[in-house]
Every structure is written in structure tokens, then in C-alpha cells.
N, C-alpha and C positions, 0 to 999 in steps of 0.2 A: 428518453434516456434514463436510463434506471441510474438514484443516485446513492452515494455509502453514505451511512447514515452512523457506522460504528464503523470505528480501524483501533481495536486493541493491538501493541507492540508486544511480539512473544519473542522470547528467546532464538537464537541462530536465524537470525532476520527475518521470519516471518510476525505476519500481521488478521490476527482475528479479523476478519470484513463480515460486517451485515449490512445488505440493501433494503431501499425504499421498497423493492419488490418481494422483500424476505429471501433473499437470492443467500447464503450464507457460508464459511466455510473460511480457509487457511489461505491466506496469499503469503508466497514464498518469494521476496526479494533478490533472495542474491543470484538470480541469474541478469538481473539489471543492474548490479551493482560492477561490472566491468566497465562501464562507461563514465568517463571523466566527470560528467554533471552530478553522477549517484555519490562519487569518494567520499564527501562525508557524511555517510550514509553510514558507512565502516564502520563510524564513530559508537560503540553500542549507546551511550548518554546521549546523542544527535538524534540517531535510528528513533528512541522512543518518546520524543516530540513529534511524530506522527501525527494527522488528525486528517478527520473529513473536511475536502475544502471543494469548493464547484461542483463537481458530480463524483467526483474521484478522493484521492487523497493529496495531502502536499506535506511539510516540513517549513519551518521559518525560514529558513533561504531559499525557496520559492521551487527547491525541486519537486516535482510530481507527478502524478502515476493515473492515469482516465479509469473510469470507474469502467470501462472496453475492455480494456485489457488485464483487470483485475477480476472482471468477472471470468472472460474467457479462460485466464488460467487455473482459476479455482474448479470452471467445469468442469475443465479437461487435466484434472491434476490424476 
């Protein structure tokens, strides 16, 4: 499993990602921020406590995003 080894916070929720695989590129959040567990995610101060955690990304209140489905969306953005 290829794992993020960089998650920069950019502006209007997305997030700079680079992989252990150099897999690289723009992940855009807020189509997962409609669900209850993302809300503070809103927060733009919250949002950019991002970091790489297990293979994916997380946030200090333990929400988080599989380095699966960050990559997929970046391919296919």
C-alpha cells in the first residue's frame, strides 16, 4: 500500500499529497466534507492540522482519509 509521506493544507480545502510511490498532486476535500464525522473539518484553522498518519492522512480528533482514496481521486481529478 503505497503510503503519504507529505499532505500540505491549501486554500478552499484542498490538500498538496505526495506518496512513498512519488504518486503526487491536489486532493480536494470537500466533496467529503458533507458527512457528520468531516464538520470540523469546516473549520479552516482545524482543516490545516492535517498530517500524514498510517498510510493516509488524519487530523487530531482522529478523522481520516486512506491513502485509497486519495490517491484515486488525484488520478482521476
Amino acid at each position: 500500500m503505497d503510503k503519504i509521506i507529505k499532505a500540505t493544507p491549501l486554500d478552499d480545502y484542498k490538500i498538496e499529497i505526495l506518496t512513498s510511490n512519488g504518486i503526487s498532486g491536489i486532493f480536494d476535500v470537500k466533496p467529503y466534507l458533507k458527512g457528520s464525522a468531516f464538520n470540523e473539518l469546516k473549520n479552516p484553522s482545524y482543516f490545516k492540522l492535517v498530517r500524514p498518519a498510517h498510510h493516509g492522512i488524519s487530523w487530531p480528533h482522529e478523522q481520516d482519509l486512506s491513502s485509497d482514496t486519495i490517491i484515486y481521486d488525484i488520478q482521476n481529478a
